[in-house]
N, C-alpha and C positions, 0 to 999 in steps of 0.2 A: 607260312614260312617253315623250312625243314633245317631242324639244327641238328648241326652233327652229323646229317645223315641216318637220322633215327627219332627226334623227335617234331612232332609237329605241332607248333605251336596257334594254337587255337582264339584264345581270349586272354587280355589281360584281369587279374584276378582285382590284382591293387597294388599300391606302391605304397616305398615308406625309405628310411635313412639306409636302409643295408640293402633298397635296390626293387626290382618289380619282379610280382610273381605272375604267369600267366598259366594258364589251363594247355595243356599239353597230351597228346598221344604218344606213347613210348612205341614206338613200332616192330623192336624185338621182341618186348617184353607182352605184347598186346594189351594193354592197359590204361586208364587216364591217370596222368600225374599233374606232379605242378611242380612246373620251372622257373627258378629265379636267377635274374640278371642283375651283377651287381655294377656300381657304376667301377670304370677302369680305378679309380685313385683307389678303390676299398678291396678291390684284387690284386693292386699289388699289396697291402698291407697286409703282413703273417698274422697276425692278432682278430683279425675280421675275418681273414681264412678258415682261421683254428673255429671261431663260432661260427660259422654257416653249416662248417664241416660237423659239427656238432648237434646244430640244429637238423642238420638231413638225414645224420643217426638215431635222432631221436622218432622225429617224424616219420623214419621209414618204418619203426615198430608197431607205428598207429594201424590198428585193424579196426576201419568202420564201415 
């Protein structure tokens, strides 16, 4: 499945309360990530936003 038009989603990684992460191809950036899909009730919620949005700042610094 191609989301967005740039990424390709590959394998699910795992699930939990704030939604499922799967193994992904970024396709401009040439790379493998991982995407997570939150359920709709916890996208619309600003509070759940502000940590994911948090959580993907963090995670993007990770060099391994």
């Amino acid at each position: 499945m191609l989301l967005h038009n740039r990424y390709l989603l590959r394998c699910e990684l795992g699930s939990g309360s704030f939604g499922t992460v799967f193994q992904a191809y970024d396709k401009q950036e040439e790379r493998c990530v991982a995407v997570k899909e939150m359920p709709y009730q916890q996208a619309r919620n600003l509070k759940h936003l502000e940590l994911i949005e948090r959580e993907a700042k963090v995670l993007q610094r990770l060099n391994h």
